[in-house]
N, CA, C and O atoms as a GROMACS GRO file, in nm:
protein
  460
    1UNK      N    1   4.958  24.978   6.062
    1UNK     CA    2   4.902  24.920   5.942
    1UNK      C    3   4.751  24.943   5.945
    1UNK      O    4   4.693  24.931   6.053
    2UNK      N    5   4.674  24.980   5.819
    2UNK     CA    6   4.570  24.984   5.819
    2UNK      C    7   4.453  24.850   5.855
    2UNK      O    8   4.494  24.739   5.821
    3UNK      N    9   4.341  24.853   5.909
    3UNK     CA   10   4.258  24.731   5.896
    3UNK      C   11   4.263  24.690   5.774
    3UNK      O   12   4.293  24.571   5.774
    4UNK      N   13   4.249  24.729   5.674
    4UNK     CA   14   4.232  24.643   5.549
    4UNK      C   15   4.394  24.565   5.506
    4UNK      O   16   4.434  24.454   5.469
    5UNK      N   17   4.457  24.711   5.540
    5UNK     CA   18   4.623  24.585   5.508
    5UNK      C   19   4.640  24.448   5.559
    5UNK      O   20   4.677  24.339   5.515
    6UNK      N   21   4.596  24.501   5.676
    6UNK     CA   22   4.609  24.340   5.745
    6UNK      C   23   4.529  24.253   5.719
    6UNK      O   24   4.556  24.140   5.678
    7UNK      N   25   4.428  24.297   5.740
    7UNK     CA   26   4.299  24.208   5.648
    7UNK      C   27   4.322  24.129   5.532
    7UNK      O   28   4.302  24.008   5.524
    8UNK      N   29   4.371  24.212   5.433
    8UNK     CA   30   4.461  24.162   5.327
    8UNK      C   31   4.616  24.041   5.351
    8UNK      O   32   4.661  23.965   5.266
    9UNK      N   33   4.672  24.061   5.510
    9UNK     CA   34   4.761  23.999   5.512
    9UNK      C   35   4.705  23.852   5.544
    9UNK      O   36   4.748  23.747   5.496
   10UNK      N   37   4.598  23.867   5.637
   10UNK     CA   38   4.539  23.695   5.673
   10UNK      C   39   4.499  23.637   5.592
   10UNK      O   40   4.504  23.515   5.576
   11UNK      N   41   4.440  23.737   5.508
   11UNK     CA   42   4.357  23.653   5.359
   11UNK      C   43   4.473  23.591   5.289
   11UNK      O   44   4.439  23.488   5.230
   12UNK      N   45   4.574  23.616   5.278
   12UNK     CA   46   4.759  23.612   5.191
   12UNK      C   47   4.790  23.484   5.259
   12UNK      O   48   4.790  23.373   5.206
   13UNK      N   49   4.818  23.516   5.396
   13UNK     CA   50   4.856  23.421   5.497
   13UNK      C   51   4.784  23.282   5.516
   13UNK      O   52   4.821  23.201   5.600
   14UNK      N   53   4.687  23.264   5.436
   14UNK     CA   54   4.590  23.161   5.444
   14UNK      C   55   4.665  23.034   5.384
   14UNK      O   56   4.630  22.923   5.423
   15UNK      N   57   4.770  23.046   5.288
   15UNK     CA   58   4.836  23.000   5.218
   15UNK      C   59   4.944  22.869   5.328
   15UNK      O   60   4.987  22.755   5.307
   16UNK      N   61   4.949  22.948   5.424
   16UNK     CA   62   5.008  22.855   5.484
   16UNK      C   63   4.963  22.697   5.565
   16UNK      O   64   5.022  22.606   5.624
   17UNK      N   65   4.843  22.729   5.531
   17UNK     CA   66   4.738  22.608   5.526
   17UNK      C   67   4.732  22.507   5.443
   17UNK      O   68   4.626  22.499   5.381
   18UNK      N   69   4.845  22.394   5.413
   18UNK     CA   70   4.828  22.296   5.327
   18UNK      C   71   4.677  22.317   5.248
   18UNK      O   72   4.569  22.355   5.294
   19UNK      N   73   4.708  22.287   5.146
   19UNK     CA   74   4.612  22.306   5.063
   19UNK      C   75   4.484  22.178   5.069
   19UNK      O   76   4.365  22.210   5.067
   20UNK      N   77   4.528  22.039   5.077
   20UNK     CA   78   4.435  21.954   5.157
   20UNK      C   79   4.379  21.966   5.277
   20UNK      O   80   4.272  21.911   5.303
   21UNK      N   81   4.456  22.051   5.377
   21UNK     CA   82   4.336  22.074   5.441
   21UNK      C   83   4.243  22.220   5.425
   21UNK      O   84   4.126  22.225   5.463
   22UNK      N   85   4.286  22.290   5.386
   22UNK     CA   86   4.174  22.426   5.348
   22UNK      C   87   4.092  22.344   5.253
   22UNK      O   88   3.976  22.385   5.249
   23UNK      N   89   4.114  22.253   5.185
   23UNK     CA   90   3.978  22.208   5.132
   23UNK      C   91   3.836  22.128   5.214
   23UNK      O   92   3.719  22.103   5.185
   24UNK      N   93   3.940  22.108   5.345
   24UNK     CA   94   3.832  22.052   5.478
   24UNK      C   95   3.808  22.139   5.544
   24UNK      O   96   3.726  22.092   5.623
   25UNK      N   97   3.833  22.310   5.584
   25UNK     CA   98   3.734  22.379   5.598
   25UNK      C   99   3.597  22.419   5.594
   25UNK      O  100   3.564  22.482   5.494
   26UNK      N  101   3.522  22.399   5.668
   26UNK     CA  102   3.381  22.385   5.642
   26UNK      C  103   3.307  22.470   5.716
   26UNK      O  104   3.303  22.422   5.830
   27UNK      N  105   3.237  22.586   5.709
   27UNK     CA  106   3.175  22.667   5.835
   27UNK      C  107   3.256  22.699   5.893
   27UNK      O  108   3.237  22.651   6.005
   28UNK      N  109   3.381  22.776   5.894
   28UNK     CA  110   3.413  22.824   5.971
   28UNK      C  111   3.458  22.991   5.862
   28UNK      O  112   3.456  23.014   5.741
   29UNK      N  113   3.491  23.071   5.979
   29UNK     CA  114   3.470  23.205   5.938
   29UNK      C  115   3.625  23.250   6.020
   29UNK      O  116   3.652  23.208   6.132
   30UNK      N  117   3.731  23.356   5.929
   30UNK     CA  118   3.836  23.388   5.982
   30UNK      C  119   3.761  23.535   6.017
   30UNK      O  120   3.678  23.586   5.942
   31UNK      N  121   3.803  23.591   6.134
   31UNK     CA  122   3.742  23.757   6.171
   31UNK      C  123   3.872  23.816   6.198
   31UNK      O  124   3.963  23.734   6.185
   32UNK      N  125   3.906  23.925   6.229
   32UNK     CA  126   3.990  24.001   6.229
   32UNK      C  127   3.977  24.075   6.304
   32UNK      O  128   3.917  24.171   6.255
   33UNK      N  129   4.012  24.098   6.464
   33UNK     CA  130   4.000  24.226   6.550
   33UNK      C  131   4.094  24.333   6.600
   33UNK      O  132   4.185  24.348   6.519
   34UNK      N  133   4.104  24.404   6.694
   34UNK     CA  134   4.173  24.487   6.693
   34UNK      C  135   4.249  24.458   6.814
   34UNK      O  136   4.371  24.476   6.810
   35UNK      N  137   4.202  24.421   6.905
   35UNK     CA  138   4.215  24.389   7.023
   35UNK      C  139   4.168  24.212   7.076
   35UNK      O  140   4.070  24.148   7.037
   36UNK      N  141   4.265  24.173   7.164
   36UNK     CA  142   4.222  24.016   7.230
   36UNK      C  143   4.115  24.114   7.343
   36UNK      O  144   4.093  24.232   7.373
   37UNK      N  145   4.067  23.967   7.380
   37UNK     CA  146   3.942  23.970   7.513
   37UNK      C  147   4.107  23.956   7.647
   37UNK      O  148   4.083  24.013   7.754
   38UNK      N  149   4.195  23.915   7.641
   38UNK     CA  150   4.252  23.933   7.742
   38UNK      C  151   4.389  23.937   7.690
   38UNK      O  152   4.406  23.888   7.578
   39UNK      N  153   4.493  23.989   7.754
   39UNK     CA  154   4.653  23.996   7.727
   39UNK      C  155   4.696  23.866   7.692
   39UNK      O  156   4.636  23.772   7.744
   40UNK      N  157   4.808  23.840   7.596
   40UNK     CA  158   4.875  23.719   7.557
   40UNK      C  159   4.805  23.635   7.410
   40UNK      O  160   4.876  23.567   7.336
   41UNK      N  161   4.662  23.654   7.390
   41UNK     CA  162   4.657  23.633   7.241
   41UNK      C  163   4.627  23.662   7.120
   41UNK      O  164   4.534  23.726   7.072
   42UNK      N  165   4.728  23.602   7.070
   42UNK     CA  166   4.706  23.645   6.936
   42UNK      C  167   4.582  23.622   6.835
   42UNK      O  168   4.557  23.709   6.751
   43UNK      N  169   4.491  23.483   6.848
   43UNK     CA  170   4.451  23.459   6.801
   43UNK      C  171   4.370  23.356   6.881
   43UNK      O  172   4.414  23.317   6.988
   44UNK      N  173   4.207  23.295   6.814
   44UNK     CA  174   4.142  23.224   6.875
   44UNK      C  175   4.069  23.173   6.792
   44UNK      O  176   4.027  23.233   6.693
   45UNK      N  177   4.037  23.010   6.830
   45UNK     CA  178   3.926  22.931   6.787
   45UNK      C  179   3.780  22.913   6.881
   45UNK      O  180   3.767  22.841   6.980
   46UNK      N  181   3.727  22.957   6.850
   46UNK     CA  182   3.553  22.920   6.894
   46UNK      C  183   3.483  22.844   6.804
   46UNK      O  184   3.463  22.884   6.690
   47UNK      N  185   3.444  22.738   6.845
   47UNK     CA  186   3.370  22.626   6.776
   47UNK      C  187   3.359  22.489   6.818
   47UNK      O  188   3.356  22.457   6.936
   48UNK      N  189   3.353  22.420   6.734
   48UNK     CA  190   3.332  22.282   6.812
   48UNK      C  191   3.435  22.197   6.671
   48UNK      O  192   3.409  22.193   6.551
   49UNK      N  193   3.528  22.151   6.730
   49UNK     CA  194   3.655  22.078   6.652
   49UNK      C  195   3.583  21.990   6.556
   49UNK      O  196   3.478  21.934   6.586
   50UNK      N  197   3.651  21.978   6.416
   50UNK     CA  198   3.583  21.864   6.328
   50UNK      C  199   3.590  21.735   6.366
   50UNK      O  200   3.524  21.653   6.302
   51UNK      N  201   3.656  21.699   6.458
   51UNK     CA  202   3.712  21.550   6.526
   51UNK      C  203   3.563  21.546   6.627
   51UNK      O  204   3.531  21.430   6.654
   52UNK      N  205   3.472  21.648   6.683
   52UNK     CA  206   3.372  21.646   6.806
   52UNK      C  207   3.213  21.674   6.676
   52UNK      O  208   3.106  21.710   6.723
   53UNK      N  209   3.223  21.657   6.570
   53UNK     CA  210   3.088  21.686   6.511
   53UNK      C  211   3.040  21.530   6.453
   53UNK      O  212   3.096  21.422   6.431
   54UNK      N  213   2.919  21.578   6.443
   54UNK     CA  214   2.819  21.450   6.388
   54UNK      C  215   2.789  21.491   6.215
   54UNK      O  216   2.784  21.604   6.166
   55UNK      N  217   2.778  21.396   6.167
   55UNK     CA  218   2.732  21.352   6.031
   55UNK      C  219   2.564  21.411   6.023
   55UNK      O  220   2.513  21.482   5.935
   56UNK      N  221   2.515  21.367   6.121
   56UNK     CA  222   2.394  21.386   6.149
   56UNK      C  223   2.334  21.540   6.204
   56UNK      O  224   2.216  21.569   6.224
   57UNK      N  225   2.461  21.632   6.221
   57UNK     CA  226   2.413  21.752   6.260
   57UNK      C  227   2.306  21.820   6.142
   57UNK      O  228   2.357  21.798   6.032
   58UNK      N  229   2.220  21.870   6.133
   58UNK     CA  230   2.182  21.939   6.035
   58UNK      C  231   2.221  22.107   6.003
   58UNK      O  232   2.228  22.150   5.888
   59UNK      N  233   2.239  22.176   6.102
   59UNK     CA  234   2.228  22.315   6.120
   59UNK      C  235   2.355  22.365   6.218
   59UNK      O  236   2.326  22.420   6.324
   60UNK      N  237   2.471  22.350   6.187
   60UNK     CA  238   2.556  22.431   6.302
   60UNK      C  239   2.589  22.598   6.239
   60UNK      O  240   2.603  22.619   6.118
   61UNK      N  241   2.597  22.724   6.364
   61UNK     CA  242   2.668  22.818   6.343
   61UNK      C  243   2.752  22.818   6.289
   61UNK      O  244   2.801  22.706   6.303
   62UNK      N  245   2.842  22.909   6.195
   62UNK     CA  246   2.991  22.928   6.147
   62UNK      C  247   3.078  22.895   6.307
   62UNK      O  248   3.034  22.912   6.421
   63UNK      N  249   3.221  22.839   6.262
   63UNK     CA  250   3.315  22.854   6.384
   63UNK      C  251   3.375  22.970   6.326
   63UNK      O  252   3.360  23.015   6.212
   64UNK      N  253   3.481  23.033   6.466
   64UNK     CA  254   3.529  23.124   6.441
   64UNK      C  255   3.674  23.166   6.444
   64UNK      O  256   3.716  23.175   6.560
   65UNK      N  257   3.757  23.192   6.357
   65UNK     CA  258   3.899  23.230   6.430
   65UNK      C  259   3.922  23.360   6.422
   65UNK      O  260   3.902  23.426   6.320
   66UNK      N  261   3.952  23.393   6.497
   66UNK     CA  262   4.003  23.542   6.555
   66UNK      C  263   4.142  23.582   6.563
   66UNK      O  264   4.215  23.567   6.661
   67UNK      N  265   4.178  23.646   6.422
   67UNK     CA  266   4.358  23.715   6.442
   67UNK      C  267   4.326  23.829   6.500
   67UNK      O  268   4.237  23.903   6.458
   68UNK      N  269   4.403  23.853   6.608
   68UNK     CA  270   4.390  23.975   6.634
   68UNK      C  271   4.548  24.084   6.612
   68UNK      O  272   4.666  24.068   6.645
   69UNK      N  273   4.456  24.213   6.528
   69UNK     CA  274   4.594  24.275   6.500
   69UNK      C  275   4.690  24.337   6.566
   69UNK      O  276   4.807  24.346   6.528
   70UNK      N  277   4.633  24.391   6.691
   70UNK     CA  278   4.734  24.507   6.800
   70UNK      C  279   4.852  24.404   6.827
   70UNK      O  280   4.967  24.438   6.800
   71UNK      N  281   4.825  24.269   6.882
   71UNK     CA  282   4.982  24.245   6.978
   71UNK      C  283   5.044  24.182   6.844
   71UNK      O  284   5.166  24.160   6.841
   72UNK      N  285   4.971  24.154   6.744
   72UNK     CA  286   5.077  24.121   6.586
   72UNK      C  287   5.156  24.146   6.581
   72UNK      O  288   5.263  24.089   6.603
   73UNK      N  289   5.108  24.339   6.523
   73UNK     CA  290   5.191  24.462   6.519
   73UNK      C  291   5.278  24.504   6.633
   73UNK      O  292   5.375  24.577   6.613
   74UNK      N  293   5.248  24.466   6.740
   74UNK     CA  294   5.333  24.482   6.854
   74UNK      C  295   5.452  24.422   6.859
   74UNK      O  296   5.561  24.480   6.862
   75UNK      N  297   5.428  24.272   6.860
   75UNK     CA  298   5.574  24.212   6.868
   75UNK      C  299   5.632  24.184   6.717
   75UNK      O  300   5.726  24.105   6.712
   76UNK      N  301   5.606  24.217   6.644
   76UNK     CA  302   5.686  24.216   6.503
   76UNK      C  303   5.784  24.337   6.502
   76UNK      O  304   5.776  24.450   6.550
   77UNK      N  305   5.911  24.254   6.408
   77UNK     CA  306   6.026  24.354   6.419
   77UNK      C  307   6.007  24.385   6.283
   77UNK      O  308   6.034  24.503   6.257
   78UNK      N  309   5.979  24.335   6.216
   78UNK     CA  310   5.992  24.455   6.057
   78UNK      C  311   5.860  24.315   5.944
   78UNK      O  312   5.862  24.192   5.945
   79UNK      N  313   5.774  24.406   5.872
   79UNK     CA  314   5.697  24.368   5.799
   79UNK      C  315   5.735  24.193   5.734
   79UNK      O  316   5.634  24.124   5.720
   80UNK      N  317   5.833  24.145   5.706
   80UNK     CA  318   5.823  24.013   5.731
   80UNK      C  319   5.785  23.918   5.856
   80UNK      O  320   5.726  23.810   5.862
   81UNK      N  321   5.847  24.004   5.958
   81UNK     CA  322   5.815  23.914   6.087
   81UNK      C  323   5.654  23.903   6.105
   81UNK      O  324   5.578  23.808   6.125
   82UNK      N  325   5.639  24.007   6.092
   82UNK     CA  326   5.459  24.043   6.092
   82UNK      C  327   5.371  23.912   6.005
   82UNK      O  328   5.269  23.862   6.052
   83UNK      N  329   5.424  23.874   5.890
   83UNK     CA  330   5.377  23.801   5.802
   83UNK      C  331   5.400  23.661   5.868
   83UNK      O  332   5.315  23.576   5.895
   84UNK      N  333   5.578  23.655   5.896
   84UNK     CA  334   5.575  23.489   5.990
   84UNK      C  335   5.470  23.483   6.093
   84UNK      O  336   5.419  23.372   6.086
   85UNK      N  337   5.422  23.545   6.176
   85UNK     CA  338   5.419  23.600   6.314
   85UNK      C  339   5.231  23.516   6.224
   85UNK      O  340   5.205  23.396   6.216
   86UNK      N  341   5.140  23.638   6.174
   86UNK     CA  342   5.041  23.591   6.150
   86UNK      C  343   5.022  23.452   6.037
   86UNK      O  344   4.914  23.398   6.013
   87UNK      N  345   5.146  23.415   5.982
   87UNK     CA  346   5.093  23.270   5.932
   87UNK      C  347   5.094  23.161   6.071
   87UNK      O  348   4.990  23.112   6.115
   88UNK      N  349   5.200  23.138   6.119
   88UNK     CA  350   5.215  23.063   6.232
   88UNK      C  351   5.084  23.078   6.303
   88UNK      O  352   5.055  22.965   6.339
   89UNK      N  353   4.974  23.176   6.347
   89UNK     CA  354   4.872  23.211   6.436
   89UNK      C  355   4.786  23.113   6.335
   89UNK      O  356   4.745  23.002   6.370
   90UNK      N  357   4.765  23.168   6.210
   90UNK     CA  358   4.664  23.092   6.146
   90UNK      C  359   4.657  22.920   6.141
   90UNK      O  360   4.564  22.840   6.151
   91UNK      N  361   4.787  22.909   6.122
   91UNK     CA  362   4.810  22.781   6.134
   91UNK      C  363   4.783  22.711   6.269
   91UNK      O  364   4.714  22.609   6.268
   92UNK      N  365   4.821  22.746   6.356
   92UNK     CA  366   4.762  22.726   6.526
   92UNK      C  367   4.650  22.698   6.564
   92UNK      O  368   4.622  22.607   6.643
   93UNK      N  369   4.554  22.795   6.496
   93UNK     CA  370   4.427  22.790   6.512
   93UNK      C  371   4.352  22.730   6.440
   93UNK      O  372   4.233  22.731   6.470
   94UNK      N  373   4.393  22.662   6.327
   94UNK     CA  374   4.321  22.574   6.259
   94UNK      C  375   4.327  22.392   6.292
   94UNK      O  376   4.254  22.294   6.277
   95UNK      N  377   4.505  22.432   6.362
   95UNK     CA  378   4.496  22.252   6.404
   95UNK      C  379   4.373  22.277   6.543
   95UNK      O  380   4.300  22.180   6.566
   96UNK      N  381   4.360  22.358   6.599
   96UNK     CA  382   4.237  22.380   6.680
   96UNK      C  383   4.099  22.326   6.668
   96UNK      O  384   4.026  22.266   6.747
   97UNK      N  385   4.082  22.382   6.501
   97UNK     CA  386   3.955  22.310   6.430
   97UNK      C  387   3.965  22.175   6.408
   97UNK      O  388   3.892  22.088   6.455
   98UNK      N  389   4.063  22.163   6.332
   98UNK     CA  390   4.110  21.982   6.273
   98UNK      C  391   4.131  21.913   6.471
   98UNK      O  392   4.208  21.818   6.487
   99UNK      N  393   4.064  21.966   6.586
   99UNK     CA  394   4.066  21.851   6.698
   99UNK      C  395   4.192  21.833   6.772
   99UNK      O  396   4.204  21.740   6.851
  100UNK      N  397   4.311  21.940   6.745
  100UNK     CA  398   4.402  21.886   6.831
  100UNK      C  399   4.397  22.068   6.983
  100UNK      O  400   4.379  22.189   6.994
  101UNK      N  401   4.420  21.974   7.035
  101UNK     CA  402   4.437  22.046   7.188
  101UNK      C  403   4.602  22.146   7.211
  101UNK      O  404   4.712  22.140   7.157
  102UNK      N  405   4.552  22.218   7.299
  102UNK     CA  406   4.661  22.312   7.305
  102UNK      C  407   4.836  22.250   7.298
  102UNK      O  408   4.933  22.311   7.252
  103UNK      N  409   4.834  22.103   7.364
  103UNK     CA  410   4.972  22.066   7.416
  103UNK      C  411   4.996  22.034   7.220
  103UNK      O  412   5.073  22.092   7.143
  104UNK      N  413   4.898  21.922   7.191
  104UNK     CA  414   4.935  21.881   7.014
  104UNK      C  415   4.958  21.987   6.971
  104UNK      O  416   5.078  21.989   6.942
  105UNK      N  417   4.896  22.109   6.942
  105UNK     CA  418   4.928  22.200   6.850
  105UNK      C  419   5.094  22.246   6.876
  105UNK      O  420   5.168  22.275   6.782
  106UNK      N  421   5.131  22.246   7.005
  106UNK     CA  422   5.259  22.318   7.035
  106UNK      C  423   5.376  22.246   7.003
  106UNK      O  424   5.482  22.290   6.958
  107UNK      N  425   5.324  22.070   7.046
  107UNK     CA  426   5.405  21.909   6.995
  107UNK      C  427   5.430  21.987   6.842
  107UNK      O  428   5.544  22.020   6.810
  108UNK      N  429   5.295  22.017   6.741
  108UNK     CA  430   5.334  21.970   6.639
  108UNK      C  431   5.387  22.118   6.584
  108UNK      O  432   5.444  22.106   6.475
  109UNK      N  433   5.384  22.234   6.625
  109UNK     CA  434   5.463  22.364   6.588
  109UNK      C  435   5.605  22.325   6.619
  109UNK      O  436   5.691  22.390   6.559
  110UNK      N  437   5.647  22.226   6.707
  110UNK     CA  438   5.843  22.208   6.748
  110UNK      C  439   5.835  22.149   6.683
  110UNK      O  440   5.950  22.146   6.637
  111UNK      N  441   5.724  22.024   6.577
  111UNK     CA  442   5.799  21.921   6.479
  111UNK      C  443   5.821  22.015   6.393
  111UNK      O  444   5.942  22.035   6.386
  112UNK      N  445   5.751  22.094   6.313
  112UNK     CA  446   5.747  22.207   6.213
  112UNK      C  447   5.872  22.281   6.194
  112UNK      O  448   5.932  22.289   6.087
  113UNK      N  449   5.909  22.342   6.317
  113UNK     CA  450   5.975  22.434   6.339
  113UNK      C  451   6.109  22.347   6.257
  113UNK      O  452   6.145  22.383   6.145
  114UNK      N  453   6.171  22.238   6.324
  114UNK     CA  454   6.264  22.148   6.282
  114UNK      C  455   6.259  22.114   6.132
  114UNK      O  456   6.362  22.114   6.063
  115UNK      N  457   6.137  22.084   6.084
  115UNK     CA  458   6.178  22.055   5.956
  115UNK      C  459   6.196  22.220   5.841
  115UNK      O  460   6.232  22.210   5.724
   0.00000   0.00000   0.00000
């Protein structure tokens, strides 16, 4: 798949973000790479969780999430999976932002999964 296809797919995939909370997005920035910094992810949050900020901050950097496309495309079996595959990542990485820790996010992907 081209960079921009996919590019195009996270921007698509954003959707899977309850719509109340993409409206609590604030400073943060989705990037798109080609490659992880090490084997096994798909995707990453850098920043400081909205649950760990002050009222009083004046000036923070953008946070960042990082889909990355190679192991996407890797473990997807046919262009839908690709699409489950990167909404689920997006979604992961945003309960990241909204303050929950690796074990909550995984708690609340098996409640998900069930309903």
């Amino acid at each position: 798949m081209l960079p921009s296809e996919f590019d195009r797919l996270v921007e698509e995939s954003m959707s899977v973000v309850p719509r109340r909370f993409r409206r609590r997005l604030k400073n943060v920035v989705f990037v798109v790479e080609p490659e992880p910094p090490r084997p096994g992810l798909l995707g990453m949050y850098h920043g400081r969780p909205l649950t760990a900020r002050s009222v009083s901050e004046s000036f923070a950097m953008p946070d960042n999430i990082t889909i990355y496309q190679g192991p996407h495309e890797r473990m997807a079996r046919s262009p839908e999976h690709l699409r489950r595959l990167v909404e689920e990542t997006i979604w992961h990485e945003v309960a990241h932002y909204f303050g929950m820790n690796e074990a909550q996010v995984r708690a609340a992907e098996r409640r998900r999964a069930r309903s």
